[in-house]
Backbone and ligand atoms as CSV (ligand in chain L), in Angstrom:
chain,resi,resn,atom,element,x,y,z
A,1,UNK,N,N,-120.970,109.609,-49.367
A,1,UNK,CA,C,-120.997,108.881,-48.104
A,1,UNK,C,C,-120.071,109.542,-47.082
A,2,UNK,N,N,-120.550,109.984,-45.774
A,2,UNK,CA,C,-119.783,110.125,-44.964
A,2,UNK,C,C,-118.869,109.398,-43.926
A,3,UNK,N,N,-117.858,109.370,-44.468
A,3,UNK,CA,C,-117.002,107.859,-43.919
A,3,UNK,C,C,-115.584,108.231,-42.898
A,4,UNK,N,N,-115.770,107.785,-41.675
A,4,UNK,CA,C,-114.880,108.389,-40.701
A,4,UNK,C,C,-113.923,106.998,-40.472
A,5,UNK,N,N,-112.512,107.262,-40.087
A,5,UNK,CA,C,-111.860,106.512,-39.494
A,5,UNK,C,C,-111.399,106.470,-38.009
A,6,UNK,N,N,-110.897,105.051,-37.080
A,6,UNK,CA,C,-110.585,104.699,-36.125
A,6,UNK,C,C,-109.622,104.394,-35.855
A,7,UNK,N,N,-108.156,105.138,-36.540
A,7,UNK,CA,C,-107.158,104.498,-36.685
A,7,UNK,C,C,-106.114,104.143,-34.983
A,8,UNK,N,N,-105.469,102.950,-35.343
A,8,UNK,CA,C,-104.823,103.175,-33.719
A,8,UNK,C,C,-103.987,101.118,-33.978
A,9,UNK,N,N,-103.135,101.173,-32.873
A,9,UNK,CA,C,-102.466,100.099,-33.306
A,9,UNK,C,C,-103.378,98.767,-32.974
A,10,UNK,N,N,-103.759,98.998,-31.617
A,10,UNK,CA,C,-104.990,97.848,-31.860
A,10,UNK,C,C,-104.240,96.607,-31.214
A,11,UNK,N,N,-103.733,96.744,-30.279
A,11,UNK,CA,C,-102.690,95.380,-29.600
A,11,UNK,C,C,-102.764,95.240,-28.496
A,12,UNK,N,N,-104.315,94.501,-27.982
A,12,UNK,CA,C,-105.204,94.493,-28.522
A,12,UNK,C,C,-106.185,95.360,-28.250
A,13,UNK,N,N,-107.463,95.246,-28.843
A,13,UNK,CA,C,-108.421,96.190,-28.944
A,13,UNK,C,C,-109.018,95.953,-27.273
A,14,UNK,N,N,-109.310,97.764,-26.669
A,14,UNK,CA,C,-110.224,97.536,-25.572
A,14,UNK,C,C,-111.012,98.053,-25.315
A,15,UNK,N,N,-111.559,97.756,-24.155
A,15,UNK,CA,C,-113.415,98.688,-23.785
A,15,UNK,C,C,-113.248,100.011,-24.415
A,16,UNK,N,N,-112.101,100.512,-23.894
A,16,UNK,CA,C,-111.644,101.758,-24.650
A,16,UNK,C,C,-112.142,102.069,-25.876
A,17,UNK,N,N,-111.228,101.599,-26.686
A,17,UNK,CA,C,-111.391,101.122,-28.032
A,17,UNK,C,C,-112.847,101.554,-28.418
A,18,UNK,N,N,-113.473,100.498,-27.760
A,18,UNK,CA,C,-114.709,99.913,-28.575
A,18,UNK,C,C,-115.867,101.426,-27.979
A,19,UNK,N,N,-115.551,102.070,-26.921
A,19,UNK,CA,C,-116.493,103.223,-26.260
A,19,UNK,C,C,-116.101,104.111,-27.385
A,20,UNK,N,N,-115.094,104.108,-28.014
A,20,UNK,CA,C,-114.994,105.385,-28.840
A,20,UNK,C,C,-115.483,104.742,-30.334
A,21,UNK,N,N,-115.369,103.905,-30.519
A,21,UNK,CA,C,-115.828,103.069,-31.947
A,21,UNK,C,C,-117.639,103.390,-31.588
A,22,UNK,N,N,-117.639,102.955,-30.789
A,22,UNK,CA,C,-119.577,102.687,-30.640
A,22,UNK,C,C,-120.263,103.759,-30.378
A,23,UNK,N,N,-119.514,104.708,-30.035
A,23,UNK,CA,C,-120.130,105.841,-30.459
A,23,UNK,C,C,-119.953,106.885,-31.739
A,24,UNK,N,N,-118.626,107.108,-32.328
A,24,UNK,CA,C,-118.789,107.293,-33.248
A,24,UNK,C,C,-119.348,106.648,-34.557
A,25,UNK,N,N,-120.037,105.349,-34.381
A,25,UNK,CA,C,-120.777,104.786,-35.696
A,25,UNK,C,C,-121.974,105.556,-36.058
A,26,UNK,N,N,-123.076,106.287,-34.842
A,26,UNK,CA,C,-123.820,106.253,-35.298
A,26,UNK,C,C,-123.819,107.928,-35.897
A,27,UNK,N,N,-122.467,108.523,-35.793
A,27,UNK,CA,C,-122.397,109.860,-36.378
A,27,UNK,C,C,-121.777,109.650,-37.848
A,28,UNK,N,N,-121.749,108.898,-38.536
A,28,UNK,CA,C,-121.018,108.744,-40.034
A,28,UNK,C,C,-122.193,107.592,-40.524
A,29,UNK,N,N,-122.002,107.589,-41.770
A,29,UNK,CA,C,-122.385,106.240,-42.907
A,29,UNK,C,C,-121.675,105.152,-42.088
A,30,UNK,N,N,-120.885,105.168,-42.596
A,30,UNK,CA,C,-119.492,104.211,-41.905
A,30,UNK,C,C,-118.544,104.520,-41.350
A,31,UNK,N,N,-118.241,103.660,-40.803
A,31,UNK,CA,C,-116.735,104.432,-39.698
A,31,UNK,C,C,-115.735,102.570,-40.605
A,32,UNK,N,N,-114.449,103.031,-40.478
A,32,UNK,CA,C,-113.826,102.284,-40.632
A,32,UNK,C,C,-112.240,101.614,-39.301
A,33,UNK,N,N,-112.257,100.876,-39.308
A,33,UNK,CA,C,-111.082,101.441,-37.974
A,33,UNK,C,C,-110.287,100.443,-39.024
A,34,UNK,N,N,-109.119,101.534,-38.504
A,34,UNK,CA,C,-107.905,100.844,-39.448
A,34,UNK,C,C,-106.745,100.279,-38.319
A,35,UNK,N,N,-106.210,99.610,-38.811
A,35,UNK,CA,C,-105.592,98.796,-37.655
A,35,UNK,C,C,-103.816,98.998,-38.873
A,36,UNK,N,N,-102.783,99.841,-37.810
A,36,UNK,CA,C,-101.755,100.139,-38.644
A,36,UNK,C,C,-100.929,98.762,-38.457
A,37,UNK,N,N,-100.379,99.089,-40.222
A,37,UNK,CA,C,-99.419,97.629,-39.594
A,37,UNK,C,C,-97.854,98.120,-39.480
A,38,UNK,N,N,-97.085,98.188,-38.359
A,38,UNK,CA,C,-95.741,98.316,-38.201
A,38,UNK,C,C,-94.869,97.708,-37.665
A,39,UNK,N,N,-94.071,98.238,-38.774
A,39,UNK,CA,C,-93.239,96.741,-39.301
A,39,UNK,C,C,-92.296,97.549,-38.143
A,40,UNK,N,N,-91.622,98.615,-37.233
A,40,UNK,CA,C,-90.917,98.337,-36.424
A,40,UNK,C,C,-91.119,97.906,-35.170
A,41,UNK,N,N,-92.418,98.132,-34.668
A,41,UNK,CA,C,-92.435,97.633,-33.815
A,41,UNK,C,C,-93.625,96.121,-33.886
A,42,UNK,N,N,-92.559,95.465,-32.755
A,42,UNK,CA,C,-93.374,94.031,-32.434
A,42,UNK,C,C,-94.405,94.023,-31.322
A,43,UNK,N,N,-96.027,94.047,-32.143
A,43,UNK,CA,C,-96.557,93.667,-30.844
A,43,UNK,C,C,-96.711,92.058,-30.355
A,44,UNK,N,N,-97.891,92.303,-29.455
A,44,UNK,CA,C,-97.839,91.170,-28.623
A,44,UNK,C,C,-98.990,90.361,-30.024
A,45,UNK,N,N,-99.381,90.081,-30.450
A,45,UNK,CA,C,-100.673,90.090,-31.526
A,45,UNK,C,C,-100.311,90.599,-32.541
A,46,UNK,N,N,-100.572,89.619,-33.924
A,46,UNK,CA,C,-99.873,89.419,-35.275
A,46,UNK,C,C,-101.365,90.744,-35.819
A,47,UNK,N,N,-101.162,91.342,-37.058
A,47,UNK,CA,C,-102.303,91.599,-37.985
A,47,UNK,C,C,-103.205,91.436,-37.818
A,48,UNK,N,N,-103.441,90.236,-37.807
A,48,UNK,CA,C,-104.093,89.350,-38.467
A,48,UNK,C,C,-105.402,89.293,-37.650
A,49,UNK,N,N,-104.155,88.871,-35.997
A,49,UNK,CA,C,-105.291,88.808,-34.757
A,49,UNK,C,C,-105.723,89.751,-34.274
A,50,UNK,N,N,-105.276,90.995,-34.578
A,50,UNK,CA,C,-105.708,92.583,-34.234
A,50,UNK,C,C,-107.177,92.815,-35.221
A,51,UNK,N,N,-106.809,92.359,-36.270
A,51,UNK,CA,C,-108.201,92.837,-36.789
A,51,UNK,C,C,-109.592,91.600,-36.612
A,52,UNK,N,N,-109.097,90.388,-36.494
A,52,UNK,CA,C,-109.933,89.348,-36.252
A,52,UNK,C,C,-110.657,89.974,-34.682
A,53,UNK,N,N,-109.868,90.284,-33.544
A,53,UNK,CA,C,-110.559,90.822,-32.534
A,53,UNK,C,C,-111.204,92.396,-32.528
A,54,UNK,N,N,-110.858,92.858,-33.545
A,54,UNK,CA,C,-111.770,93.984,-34.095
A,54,UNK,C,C,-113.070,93.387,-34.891
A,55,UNK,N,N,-112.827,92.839,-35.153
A,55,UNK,CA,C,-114.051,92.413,-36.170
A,55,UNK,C,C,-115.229,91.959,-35.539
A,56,UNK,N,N,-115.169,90.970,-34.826
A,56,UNK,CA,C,-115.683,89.946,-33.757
A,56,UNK,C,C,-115.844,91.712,-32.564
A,57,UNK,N,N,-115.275,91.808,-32.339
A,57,UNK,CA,C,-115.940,92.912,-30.931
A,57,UNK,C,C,-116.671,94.213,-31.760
A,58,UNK,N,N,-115.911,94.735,-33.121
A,58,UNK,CA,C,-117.768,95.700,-33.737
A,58,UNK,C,C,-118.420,95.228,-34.663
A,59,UNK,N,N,-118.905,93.945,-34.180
A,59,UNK,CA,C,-119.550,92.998,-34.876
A,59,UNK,C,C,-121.409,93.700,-34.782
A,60,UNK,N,N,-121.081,94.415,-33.291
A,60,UNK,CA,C,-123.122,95.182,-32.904
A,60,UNK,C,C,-123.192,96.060,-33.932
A,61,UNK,N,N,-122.022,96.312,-34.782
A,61,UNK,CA,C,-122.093,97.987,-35.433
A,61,UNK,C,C,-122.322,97.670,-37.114
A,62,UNK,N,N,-123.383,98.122,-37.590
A,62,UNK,CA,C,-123.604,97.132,-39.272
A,62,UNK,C,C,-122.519,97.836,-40.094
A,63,UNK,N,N,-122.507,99.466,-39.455
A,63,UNK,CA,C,-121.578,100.335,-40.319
A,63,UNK,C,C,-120.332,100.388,-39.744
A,64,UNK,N,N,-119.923,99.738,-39.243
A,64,UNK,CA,C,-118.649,99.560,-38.450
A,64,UNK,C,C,-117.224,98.066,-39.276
A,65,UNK,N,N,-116.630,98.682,-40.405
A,65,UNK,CA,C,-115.947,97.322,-40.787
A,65,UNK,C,C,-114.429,98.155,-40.447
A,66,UNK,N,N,-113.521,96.741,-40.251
A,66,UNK,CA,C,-112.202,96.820,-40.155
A,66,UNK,C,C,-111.432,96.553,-41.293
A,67,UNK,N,N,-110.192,97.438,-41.399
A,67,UNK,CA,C,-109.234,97.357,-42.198
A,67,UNK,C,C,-107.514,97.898,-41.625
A,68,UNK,N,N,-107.047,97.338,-42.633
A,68,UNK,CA,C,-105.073,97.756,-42.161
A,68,UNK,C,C,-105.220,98.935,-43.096
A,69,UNK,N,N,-103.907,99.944,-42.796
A,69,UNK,CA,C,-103.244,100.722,-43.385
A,69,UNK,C,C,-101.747,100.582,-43.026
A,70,UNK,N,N,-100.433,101.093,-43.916
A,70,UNK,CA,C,-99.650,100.886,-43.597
A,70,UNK,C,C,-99.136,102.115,-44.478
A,71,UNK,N,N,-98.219,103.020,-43.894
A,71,UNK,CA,C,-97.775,104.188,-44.019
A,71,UNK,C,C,-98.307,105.209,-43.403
A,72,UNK,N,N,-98.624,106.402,-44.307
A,72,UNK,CA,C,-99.268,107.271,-43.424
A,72,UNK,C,C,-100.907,107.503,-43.477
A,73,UNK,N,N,-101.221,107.795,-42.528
A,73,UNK,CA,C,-102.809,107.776,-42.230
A,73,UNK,C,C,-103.650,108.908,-43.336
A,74,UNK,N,N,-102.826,110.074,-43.663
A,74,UNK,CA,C,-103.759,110.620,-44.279
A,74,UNK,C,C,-103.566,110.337,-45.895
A,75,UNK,N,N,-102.603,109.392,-46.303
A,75,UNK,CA,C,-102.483,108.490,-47.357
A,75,UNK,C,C,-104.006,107.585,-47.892
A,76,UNK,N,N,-103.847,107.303,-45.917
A,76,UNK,CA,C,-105.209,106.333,-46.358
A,76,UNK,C,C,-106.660,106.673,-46.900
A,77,UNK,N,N,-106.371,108.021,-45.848
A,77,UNK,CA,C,-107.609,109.016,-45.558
A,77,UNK,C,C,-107.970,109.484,-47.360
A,78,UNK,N,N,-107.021,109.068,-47.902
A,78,UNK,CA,C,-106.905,109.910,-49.382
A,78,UNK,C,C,-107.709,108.982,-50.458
A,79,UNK,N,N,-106.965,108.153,-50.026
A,79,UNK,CA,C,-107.525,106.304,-51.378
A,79,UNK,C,C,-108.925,106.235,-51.243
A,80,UNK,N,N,-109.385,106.612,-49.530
A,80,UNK,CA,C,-110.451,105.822,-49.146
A,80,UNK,C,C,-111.485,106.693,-48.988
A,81,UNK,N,N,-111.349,107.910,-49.542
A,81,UNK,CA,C,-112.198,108.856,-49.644
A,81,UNK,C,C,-112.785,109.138,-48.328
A,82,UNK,N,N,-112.111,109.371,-46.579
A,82,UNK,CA,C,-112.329,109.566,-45.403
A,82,UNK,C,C,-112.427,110.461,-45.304
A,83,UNK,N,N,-113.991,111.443,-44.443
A,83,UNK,CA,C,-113.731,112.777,-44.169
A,83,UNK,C,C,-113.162,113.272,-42.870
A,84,UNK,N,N,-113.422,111.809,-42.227
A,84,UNK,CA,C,-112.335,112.754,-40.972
A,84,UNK,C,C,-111.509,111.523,-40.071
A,85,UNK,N,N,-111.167,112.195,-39.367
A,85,UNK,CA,C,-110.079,110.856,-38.624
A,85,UNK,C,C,-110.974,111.122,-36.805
A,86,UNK,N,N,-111.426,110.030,-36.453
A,86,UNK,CA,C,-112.132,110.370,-34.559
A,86,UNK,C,C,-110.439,109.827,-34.011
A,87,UNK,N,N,-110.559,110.442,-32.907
A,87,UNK,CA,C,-109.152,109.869,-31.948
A,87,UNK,C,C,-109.793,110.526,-30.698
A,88,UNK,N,N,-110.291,109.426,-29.830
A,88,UNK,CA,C,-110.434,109.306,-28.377
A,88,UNK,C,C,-109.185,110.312,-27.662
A,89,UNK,N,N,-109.496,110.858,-26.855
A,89,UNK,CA,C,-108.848,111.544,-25.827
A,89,UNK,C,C,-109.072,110.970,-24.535
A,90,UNK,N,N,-108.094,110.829,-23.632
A,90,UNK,CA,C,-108.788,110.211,-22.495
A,90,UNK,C,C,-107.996,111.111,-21.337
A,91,UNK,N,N,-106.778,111.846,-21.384
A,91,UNK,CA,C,-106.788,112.963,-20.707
A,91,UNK,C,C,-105.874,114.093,-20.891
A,92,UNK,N,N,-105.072,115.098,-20.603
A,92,UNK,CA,C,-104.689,115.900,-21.029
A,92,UNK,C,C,-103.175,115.473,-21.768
A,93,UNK,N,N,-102.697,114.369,-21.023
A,93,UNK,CA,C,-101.675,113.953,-21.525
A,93,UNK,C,C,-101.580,113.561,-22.964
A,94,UNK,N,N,-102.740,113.017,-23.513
A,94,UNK,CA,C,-102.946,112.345,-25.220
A,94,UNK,C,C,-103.274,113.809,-25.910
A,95,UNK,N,N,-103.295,114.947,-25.272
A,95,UNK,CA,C,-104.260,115.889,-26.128
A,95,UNK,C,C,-102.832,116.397,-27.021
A,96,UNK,N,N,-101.516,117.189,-26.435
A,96,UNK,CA,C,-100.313,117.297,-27.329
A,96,UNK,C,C,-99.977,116.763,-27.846
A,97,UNK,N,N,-100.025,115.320,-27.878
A,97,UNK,CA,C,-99.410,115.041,-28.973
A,97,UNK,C,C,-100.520,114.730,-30.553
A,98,UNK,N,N,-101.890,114.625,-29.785
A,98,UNK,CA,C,-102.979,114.440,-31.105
A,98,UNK,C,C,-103.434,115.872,-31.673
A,99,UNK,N,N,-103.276,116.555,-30.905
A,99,UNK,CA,C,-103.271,118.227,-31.395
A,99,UNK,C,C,-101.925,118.222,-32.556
A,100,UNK,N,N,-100.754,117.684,-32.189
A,100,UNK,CA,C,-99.283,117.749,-33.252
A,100,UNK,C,C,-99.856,117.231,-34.717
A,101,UNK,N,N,-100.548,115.879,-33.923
A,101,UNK,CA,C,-100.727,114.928,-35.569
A,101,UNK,C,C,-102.146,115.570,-36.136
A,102,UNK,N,N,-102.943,115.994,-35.606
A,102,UNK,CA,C,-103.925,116.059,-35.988
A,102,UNK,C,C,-103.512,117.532,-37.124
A,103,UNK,N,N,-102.830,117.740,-36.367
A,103,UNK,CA,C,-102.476,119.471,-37.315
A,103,UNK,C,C,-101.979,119.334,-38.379
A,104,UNK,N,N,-100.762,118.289,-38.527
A,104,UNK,CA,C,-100.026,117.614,-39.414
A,104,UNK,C,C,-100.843,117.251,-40.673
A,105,UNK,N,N,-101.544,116.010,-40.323
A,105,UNK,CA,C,-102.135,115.820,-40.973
A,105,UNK,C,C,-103.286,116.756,-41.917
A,106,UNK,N,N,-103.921,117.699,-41.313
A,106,UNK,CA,C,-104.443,118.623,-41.671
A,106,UNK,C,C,-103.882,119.685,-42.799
A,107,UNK,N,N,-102.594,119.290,-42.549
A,107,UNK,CA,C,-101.743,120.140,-43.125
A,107,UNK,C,C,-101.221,120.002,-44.518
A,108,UNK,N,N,-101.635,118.303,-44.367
A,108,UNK,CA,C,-100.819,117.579,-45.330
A,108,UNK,C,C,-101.456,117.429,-46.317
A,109,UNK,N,N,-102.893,117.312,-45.830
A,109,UNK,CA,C,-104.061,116.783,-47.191
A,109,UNK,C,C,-105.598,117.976,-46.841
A,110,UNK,N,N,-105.691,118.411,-45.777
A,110,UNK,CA,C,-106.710,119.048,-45.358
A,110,UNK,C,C,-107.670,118.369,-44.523
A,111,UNK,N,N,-107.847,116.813,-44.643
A,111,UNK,CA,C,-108.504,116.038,-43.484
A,111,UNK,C,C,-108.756,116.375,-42.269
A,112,UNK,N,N,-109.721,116.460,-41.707
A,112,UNK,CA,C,-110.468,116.724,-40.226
A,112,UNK,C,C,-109.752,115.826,-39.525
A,113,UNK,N,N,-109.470,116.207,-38.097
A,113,UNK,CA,C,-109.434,115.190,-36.769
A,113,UNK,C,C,-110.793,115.738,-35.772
A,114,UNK,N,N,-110.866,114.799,-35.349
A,114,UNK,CA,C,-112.097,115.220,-34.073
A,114,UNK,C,C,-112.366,114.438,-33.196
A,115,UNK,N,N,-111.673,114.949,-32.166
A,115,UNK,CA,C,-111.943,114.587,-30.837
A,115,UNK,C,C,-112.685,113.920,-30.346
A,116,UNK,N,N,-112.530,112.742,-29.695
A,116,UNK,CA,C,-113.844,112.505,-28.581
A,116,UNK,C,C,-113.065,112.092,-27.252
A,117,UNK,N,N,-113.987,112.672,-26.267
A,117,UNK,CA,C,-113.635,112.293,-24.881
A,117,UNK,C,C,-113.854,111.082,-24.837
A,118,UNK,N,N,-113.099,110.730,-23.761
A,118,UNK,CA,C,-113.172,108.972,-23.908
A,118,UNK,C,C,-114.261,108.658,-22.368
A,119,UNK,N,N,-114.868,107.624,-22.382
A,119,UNK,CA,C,-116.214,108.186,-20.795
A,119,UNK,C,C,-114.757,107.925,-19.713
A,120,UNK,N,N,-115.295,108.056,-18.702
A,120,UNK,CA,C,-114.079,108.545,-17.598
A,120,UNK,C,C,-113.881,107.268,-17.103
A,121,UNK,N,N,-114.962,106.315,-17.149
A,121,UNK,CA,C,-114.914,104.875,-16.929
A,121,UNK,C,C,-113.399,104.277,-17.191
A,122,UNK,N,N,-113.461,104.917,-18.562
A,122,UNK,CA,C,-112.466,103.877,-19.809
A,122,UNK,C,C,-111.284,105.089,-19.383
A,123,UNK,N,N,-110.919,106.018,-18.686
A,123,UNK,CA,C,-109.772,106.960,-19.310
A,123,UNK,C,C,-108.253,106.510,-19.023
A,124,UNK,N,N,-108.483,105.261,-17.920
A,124,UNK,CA,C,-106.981,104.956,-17.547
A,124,UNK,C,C,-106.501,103.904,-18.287
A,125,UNK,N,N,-107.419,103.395,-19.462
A,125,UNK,CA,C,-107.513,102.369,-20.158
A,125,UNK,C,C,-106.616,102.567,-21.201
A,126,UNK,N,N,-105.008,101.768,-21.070
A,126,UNK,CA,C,-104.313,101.712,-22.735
A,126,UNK,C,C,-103.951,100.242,-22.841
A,127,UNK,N,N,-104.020,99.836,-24.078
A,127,UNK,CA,C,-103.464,98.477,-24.169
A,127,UNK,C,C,-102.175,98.105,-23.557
A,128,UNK,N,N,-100.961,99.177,-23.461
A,128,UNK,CA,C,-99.823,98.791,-23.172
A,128,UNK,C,C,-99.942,98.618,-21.449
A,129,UNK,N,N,-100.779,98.861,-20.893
A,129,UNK,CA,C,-101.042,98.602,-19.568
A,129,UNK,C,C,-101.833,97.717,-19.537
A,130,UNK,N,N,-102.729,97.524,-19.963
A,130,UNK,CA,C,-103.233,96.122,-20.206
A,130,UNK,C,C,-102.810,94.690,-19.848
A,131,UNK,N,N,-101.653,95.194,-21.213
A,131,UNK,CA,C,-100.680,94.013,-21.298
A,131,UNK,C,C,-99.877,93.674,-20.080
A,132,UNK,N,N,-99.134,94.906,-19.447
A,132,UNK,CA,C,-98.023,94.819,-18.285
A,132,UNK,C,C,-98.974,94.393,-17.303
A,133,UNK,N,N,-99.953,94.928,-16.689
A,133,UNK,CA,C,-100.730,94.174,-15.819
A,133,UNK,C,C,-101.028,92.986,-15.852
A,134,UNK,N,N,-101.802,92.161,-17.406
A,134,UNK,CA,C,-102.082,91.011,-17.290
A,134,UNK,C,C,-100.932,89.797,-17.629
A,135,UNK,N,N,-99.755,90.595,-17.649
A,135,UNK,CA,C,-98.317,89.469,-17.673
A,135,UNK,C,C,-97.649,88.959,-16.018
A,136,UNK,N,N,-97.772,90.336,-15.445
A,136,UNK,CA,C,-97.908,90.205,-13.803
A,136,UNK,C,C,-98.923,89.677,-13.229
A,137,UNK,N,N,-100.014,89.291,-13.538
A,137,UNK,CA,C,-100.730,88.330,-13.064
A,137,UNK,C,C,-101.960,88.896,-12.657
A,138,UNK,N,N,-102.159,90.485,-13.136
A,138,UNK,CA,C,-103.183,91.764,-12.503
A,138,UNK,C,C,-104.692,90.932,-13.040
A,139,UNK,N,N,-105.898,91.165,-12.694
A,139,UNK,CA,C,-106.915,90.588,-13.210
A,139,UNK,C,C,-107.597,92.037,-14.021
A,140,UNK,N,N,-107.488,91.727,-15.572
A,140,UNK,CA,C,-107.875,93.135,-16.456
A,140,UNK,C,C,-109.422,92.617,-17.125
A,141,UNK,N,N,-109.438,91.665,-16.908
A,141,UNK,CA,C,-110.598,91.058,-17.290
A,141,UNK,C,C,-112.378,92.189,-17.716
A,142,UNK,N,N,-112.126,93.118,-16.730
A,142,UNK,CA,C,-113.388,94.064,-17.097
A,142,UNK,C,C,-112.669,94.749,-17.921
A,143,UNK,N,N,-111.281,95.479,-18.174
A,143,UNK,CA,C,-111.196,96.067,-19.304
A,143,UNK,C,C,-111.376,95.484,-20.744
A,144,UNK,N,N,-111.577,94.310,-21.356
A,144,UNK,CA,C,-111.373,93.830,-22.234
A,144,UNK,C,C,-112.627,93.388,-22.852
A,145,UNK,N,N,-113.037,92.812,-24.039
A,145,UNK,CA,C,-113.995,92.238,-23.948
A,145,UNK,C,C,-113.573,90.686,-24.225
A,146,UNK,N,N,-114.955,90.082,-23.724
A,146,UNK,CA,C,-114.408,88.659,-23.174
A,146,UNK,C,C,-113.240,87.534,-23.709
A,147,UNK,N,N,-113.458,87.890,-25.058
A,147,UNK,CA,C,-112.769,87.306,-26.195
A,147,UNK,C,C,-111.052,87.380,-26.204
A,148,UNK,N,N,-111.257,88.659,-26.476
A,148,UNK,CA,C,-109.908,89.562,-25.901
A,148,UNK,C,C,-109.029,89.273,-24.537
A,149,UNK,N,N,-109.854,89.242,-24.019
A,149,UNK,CA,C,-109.319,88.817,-22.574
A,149,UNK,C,C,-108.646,87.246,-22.706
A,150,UNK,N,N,-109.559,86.797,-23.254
A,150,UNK,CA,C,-108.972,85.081,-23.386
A,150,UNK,C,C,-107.507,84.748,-24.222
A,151,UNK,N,N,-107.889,85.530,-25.257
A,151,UNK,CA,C,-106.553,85.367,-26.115
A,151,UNK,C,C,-105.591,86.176,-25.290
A,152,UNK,N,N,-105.392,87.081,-24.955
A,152,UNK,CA,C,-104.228,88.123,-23.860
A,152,UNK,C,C,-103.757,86.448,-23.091
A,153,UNK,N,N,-104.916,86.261,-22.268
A,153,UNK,CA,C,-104.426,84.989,-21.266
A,153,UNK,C,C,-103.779,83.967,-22.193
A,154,UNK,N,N,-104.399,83.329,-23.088
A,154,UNK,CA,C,-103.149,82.212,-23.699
A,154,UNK,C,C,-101.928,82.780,-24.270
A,155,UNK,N,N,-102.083,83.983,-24.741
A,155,UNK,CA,C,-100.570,84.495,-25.580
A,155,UNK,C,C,-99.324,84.517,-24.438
A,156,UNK,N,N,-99.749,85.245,-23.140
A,156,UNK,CA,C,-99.076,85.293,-22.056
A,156,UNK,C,C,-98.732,84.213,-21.467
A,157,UNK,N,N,-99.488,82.514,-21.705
A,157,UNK,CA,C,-99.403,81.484,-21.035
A,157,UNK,C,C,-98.083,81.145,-22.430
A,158,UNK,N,N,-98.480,81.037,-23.282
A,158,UNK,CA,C,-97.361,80.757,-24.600
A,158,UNK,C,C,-96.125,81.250,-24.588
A,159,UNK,N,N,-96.119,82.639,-23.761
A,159,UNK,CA,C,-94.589,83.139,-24.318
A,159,UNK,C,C,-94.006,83.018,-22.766
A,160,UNK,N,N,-94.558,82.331,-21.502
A,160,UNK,CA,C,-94.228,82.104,-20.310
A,160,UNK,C,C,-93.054,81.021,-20.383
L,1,LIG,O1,O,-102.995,103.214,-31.154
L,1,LIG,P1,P,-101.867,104.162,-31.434
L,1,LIG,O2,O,-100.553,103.417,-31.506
L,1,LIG,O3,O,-101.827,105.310,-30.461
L,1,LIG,O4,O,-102.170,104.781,-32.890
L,1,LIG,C1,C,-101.313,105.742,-33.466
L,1,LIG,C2,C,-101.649,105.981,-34.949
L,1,LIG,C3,C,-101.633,104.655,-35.706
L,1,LIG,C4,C,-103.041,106.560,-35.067
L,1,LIG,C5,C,-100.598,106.968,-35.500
L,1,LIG,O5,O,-99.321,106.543,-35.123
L,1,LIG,C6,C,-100.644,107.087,-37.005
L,1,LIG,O6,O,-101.514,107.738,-37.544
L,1,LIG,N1,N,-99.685,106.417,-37.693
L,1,LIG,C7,C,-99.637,106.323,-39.120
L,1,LIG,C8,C,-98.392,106.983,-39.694
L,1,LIG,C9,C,-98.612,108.488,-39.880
L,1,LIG,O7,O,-99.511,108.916,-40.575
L,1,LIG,N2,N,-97.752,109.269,-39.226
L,1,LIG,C10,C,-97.805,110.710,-39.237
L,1,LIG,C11,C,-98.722,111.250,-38.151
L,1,LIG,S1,S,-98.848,113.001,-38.218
C-alpha cells in the first residue's frame, strides 16, 4: 500500500490544510495526517479537538484518516510503514527550513519528503495568524472551514 503522511500541528486545521490534504489523497492508497502532540507547547485546541476537526473536515476523502504522533516524525514514518511525508509550501520562506527537515529526516531513515505548492489562494494562510486575527476581532471566516471557524469563535469568547 502506498501510504503518505500530513504531518503538521493542526491548531486548528485550515483551507490551507485541507488544499494540500485534498489533493494529495488522490496520489496515495491513503494519506494519513498526523496531528503532533506537544507537550511544550500550548495550543489554543486540546488533541483531541485538533483531530476531531480533522476528521469532520476530510471527512469527502474515503482514504483520508487522522491520527497523533508524538516524537519524531520519521519514527512514525517507520511503525506505520509511510512512504513519504507531503508538506505544503506556500512560499519561499517555508522552503529552508522544510528543505533542513526534509533532509534530516531523509537522513535518518531514508523516507521521501515532497513538496506541494500550496494554490496561491491559500499561501498567506497559517493558523498562527488565523488565530491573532480572529482574537482582534479580524473576520477569518473564509479561511476556515465552517466548523472550524465556529469553534475558533467560542474558544476566543471563553478565554475573553
Ligand atoms: O504544523 P507545523 O507546526 O509546522 O508542523 C511541524 C511538524 C510537526 C511537521 C514538525 O515539527 C515535525 O515533524 N515534528 C516532529 C518531531 C521531529 O520529527 N523533529 C525532527 C524534524 S527533522
Amino acid at each position: 500500500m502506498r501510504r503518505a503522511v500530513c504531518p503538521g500541528s493542526f491548531d486548528p486545521v485550515t483551507n490551507g490544510h485541507l488544499d494540500i490534504i485534498g489533493r494529495t489523497a488522490p496520489l496515495f492508497d491513503e494519506v494519513v495526517v498526523a496531528v503532533m502532540v506537544n507537550k511544550s507547547k500550548k495550543g489554543m485546541f486540546t488533541l483531541e479537538e485538533r483531530m476531531e476537526m480533522l476528521t469532520d473536515a476530510a471527512a469527502p476523502h474515503p482514504n483520508v484518516r487522522v491520527d497523533s504522533f508524538d516524537g519524531l516524525l520519521v519514527d512514525y514514518c517507520r511503525t506505520n510503514e509511510v512512504r513519504a511525508i507531503v508538506k505544503g509550501i506556500r512560499a519561499v520562506s517555508d522552503f529552508d527550513y522544510e528543505l533542513q527537515m526534509a533532509q534530516m529526516n531523509h537522513a535518518l531513515t531514508g523516507v521521501e519528503t515532497l513538496f506541494m505548492p500550496t494554490a496561491p489562494e491559500f499561501s498567506f494562510i497559517a493558523s498562527s495568524l488565523v488565530k491573532e486575527v480572529a482574537t482582534y476581532g479580524g473576520d477569518v471566516a473564509h479561511l476556515l472551514p465552517a466548523p472550524v471557524h465556529r469553534r475558533l469563535l467560542e474558544r476566543i469568547a471563553e478565554r475573553a
